[in-house]
GUBAVO-624990 format. One line per 5 residues: their letters; for each residue x negated, y, z negated of C-alpha. Coordinates in steps of 0.1 Angstrom, whole numbers, padded with zeros to 4 digits. Each point is the difference from the previous one (the first is absolute). Layout:
BEGIN
a> X/Y/Z; ...
This chain:
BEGIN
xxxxx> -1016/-0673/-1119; 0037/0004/-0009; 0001/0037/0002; -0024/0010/0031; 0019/0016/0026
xxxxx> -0023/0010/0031; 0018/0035/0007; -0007/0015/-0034; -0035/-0010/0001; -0004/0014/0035
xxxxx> 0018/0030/-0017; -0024/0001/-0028; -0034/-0003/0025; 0010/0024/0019; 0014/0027/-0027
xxxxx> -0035/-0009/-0012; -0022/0005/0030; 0022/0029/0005; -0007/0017/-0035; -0039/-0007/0003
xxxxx> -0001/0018/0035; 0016/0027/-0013; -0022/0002/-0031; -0030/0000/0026; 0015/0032/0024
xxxxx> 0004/0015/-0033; -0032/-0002/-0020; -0014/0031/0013; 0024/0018/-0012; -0001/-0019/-0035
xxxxx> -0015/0027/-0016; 0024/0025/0012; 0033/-0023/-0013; -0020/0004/-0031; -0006/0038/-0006
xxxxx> 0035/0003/0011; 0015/-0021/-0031; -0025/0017/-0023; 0010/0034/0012; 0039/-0006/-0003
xxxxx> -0004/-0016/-0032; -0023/0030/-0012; 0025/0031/0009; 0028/-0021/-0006; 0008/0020/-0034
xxxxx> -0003/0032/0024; 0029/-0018/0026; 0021/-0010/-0033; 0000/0032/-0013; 0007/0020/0030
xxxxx> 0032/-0021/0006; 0016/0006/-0031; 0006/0036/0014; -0004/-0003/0039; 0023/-0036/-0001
xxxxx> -0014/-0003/0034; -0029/-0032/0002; -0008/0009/0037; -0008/0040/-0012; -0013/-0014/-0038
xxxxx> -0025/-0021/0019; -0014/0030/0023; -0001/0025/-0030; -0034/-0014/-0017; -0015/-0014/0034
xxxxx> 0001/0038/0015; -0010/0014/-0033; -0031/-0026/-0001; -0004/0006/0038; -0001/0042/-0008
xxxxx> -0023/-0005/-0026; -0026/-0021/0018; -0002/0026/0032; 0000/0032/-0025; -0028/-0017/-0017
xxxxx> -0020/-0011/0030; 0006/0035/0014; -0015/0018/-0029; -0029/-0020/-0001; -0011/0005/0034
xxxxx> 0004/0033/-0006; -0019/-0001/-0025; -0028/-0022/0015; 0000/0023/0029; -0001/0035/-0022
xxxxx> -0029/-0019/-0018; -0021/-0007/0028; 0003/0032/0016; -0010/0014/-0032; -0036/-0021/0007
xxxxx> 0000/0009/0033; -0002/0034/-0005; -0030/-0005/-0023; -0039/0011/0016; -0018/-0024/0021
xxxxx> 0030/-0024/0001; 0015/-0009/0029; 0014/0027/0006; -0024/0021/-0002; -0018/-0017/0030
xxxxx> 0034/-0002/0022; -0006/0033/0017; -0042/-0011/0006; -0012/-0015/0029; -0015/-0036/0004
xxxxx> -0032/0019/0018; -0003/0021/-0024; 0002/-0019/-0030; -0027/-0024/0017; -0019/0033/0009
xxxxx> -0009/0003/-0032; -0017/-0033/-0004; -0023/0010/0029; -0031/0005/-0022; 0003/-0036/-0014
xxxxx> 0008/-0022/0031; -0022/-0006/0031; 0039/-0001/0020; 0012/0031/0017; 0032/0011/-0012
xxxxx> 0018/-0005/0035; -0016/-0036/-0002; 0011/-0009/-0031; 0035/0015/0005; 0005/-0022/0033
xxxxx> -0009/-0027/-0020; 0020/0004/-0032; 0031/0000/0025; -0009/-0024/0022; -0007/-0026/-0028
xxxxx> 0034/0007/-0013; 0015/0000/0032; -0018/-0038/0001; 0016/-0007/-0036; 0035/0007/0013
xxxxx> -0001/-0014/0033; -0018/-0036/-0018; 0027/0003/-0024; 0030/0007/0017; 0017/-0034/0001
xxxxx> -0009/0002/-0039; 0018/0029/-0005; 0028/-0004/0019; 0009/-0032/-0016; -0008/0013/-0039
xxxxx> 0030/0031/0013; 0020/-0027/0012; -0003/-0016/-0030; 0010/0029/-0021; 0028/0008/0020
xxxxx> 0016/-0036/0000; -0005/-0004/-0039; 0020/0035/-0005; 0028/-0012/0025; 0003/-0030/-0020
xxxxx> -0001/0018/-0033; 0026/0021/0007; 0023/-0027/0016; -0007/-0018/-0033; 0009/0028/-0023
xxxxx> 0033/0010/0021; 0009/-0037/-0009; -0006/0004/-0036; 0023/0032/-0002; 0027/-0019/0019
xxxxx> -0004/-0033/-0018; 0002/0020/-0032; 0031/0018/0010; 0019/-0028/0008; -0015/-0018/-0028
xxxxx> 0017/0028/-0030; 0035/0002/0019; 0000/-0038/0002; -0012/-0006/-0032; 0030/-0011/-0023
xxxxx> 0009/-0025/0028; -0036/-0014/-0006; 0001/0000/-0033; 0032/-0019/-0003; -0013/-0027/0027
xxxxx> -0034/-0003/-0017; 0012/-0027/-0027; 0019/-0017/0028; -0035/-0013/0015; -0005/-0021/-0031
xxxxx> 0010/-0033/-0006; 0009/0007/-0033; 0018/0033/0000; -0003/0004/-0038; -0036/-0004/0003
xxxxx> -0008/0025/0029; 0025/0025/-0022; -0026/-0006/-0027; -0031/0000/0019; 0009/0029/0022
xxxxx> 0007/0020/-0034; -0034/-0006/-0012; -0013/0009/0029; 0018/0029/0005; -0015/0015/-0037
xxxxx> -0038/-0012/0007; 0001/0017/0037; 0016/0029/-0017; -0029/0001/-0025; -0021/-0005/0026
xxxxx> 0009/0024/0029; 0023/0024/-0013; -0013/0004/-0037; -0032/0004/0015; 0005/0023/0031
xxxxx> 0020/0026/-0023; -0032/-0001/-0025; -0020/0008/0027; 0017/0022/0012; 0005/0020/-0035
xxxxx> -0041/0001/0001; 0003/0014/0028; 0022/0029/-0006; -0020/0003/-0038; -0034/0006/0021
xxxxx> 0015/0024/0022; 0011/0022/-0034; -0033/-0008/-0009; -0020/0010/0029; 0026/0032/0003
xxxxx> -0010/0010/-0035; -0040/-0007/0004; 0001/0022/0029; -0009/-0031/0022; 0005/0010/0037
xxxxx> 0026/-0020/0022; 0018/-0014/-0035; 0031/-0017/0022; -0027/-0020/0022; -0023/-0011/-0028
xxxxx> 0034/-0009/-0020; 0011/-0021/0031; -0037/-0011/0004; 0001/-0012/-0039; 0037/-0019/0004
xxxxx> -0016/-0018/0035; -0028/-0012/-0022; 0019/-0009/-0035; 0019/-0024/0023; -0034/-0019/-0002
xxxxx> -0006/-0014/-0027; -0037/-0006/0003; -0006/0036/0012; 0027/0019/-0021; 0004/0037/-0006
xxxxx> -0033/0002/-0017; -0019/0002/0030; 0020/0033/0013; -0005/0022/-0032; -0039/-0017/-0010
xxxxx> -0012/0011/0039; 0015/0031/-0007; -0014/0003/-0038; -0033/-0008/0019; 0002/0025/0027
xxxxx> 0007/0027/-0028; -0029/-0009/-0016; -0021/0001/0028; 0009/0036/0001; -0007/0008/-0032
xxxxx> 0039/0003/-0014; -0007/-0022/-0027; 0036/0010/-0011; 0022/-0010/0027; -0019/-0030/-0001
xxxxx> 0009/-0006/-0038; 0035/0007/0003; 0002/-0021/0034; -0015/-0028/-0024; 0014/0005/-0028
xxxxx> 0038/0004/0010; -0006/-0021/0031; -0005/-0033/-0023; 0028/0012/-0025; 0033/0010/0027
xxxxx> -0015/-0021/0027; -0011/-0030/-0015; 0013/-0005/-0036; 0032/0015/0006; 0015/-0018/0029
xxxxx> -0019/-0034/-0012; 0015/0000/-0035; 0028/0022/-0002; 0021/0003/0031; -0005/-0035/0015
xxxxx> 0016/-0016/-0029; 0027/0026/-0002; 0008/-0008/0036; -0002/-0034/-0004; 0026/-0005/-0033
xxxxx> 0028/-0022/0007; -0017/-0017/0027; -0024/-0033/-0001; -0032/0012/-0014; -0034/-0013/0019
xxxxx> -0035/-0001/-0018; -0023/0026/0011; -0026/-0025/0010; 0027/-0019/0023; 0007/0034/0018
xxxxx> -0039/0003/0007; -0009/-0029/0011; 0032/0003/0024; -0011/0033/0011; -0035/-0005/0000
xxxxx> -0010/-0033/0015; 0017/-0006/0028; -0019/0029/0009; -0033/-0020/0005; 0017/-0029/0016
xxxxx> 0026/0015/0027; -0013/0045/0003; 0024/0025/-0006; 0031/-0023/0006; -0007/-0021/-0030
xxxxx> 0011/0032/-0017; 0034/-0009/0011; -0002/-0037/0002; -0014/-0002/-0033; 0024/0009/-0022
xxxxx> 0030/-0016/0019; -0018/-0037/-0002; -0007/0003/-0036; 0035/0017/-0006; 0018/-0028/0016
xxxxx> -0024/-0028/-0021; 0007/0023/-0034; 0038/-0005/0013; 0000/-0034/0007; -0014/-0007/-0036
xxxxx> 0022/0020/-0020; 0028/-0014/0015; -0007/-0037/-0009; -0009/0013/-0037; 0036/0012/0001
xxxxx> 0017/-0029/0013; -0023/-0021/-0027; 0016/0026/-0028; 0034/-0009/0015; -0004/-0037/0003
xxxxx> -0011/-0001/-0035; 0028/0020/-0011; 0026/-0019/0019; -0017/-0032/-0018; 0007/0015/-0033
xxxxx> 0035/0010/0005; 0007/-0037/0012; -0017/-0013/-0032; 0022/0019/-0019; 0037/-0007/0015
xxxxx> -0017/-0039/-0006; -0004/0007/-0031; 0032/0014/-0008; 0017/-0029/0021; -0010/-0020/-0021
xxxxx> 0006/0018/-0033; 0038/0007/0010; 0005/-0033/0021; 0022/-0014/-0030; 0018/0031/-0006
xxxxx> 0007/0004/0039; 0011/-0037/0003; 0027/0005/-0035; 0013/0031/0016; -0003/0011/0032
xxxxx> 0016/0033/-0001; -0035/0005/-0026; -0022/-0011/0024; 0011/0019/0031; -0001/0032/-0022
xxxxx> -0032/-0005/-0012; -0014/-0012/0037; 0013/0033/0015; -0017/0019/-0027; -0034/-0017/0009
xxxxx> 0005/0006/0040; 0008/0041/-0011; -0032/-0003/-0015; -0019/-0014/0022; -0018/0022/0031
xxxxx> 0000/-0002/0033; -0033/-0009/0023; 0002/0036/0015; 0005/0016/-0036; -0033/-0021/-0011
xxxxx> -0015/0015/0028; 0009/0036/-0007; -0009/-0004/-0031; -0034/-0017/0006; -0010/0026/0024
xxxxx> 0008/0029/-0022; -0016/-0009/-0026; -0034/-0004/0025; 0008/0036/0007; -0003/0007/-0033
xxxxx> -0028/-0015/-0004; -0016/0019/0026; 0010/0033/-0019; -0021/-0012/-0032; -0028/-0009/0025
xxxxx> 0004/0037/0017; 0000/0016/-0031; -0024/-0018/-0008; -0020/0016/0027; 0011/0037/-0009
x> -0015/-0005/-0037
């Protein structure tokens, strides 16, 4: 072969063997790279919008990672309180536990005495030797299922330390990125056009639909609030958690409780929790402020955002929540983007069919006077576009046609 040279093939292996190693070191922590992109990408608006009055992308960065990270503990704080307030609430209850705390194992057996042959001190000996037995057989058991526990929270919370940082670094870096990004394609027009498509569909996808949960969220909070449901601020976190699955949704938050009201006999509550539940948590955020949200952007057909949410599920857990969506975004990309290059091809061929056809309707008066034909030539070239223009224009009016499709929706 003419052009093998040895050193940049040995340069190539080993960049190769190189890259695949480090794939391998990293694939536990695939997964983490992951939720980091999707969390920057997510409270990216927050970062843009804090630096247009902080001006600072180190400080802009930590303003919505703290507020996220206050908002987390001062919910998980509150419910424990909460769970704790509520089971000492049962605790205090009759012939719970504990009203047997303060009783003694002999004389709780004691009274069994007229209905077993055993004598209490027996029995006693034996209840505690049997789960001194239980213990001892099971210590190995037990020390390994602690172990176990221990090492998974270690590695959890190394894992989300990584996430915040990743994500931190990830917003102040993130015009650098963004700039780079069409550089990795071999066509830089294309991956300008690709990476625009895909920039609408994951913000349909992600952002469009966080924020609409997140709106249900805060509407069944008002909701419980005005029902006189107790604990409205965790049930309205409990209902955005769940409306970020699609197969569970909302529903499930305000029909339990709906139940649980009827159970008591508050046929009422259980009405209105009904009632307004499937109209401001259901219809509302479905039909109304999803499209809103998504207007000027690249609309994506209900059924497509399902089936992206939804069955990944079955295939790959809880992750397929995330992976979900970002495989069929990318595919949804990819085909846009050739139907717009099609469009432009197309276009480009009829703009060169017409200057033919003009060449050869003014070739004679171009050839008797020349002055003639250069004017008219630099008239066609002023009217003629460029390949970018073609592409601005062929990718706005796919915009638009995603606001007929969202309002679509909203009607």
């Amino acid at each position: 072969m003419k052009n093998y040279d040895p050193v940049k093939v040995g340069y190539a292996v080993i960049i190769s063997l190189v890259s695949l190693y480090a794939l391998y070191i990293t694939s536990a922590f695939f997964y983490v790279l992951i939720l980091s992109g999707l969390f920057a990408y997510i409270i990216y608006p927050a970062y843009a919008f804090s630096l247009k009055f902080v001006k600072n992308r180190q400080i802009s960065a930590l303003i919505p990672l703290v507020t996220i990270f206050l908002f987390a503990t001062a919910f998980t704080v509150s419910t424990v309180r909460v769970l704790l307030y509520e089971v000492s609430k049962i605790l205090e209850i009759p012939n719970t536990l504990n009203g047997f705390a303060n009783i003694n194992l002999r004389q709780i057996i004691g009274l069994l005495e007229p209905f077993i042959s055993t004598s209490p001190g027996e029995l006693t000996q034996s209840i505690g030797s049997s789960l001194n037995t239980l213990v001892t057989d099971n210590a190995p058991e037990i020390q390994g299922l602690v172990f176990k526990v221990s090492s998974d929270l270690t590695i959890l919370t190394v894992e989300l330390a990584v996430i915040i940082i990743l994500t931190y670094y990830l917003l102040v870096e993130s015009e650098n990125i963004t700039a780079e990004l069409p550089n990795l394609f071999p066509d830089k027009k294309v991956g300008t056009i690709f990476l625009t498509e895909l920039n609408h569909i994951y913000h349909n996808l992600f952002n469009v639909y966080f924020l609409t949960c997140l709106m249900t969220g805060v509407f069944g909070g008002i909701l419980y609030w005005l029902l006189g449901v107790p604990y409205p601020l965790i049930w309205a976190i409990l209902t955005f958690v769940l409306a970020l699955l699609p197969v569970v949704g909302a529903g499930t938050v305000f029909g339990l409780l709906a139940l649980y009201y009827a159970l008591l006999q508050d046929y009422f509550t259980a009405a209105a929790l009904l009632v307004f539940g499937t109209l401001f948590l259901s219809i509302v955020p479905d039909f109304i402020i999803r499209p809103r949200l998504a207007k000027s952007k690249a609309a994506i057909h209900p059924a497509i955002t399902l089936v992206a949410f939804a069955a990944p599920l079955f295939v790959l857990g809880p992750g397929g929540i995330i992976i979900g969506p970002l495989t069929y975004g990318f595919l949804l990309a990819a085909y846009r983007t050739r139907k717009i290059l099609v469009e432009v091809g197309r276009a480009e061929d009829e703009m060169l069919d017409d200057e033919t056809v003009d060449d050869e309707r003014f070739g004679d008066e171009r050839f008797g006077d020349e002055k003639v034909g250069a004017k008219r030539f630099d008239d066609e070239r002023v009217g003629s576009k460029s390949f970018s223009e073609m592409i601005s224009e062929t990718v706005s009016a796919e915009d638009s046609r995603g606001d007929s499709i969202d309002s679509g929706f909203a009607d």
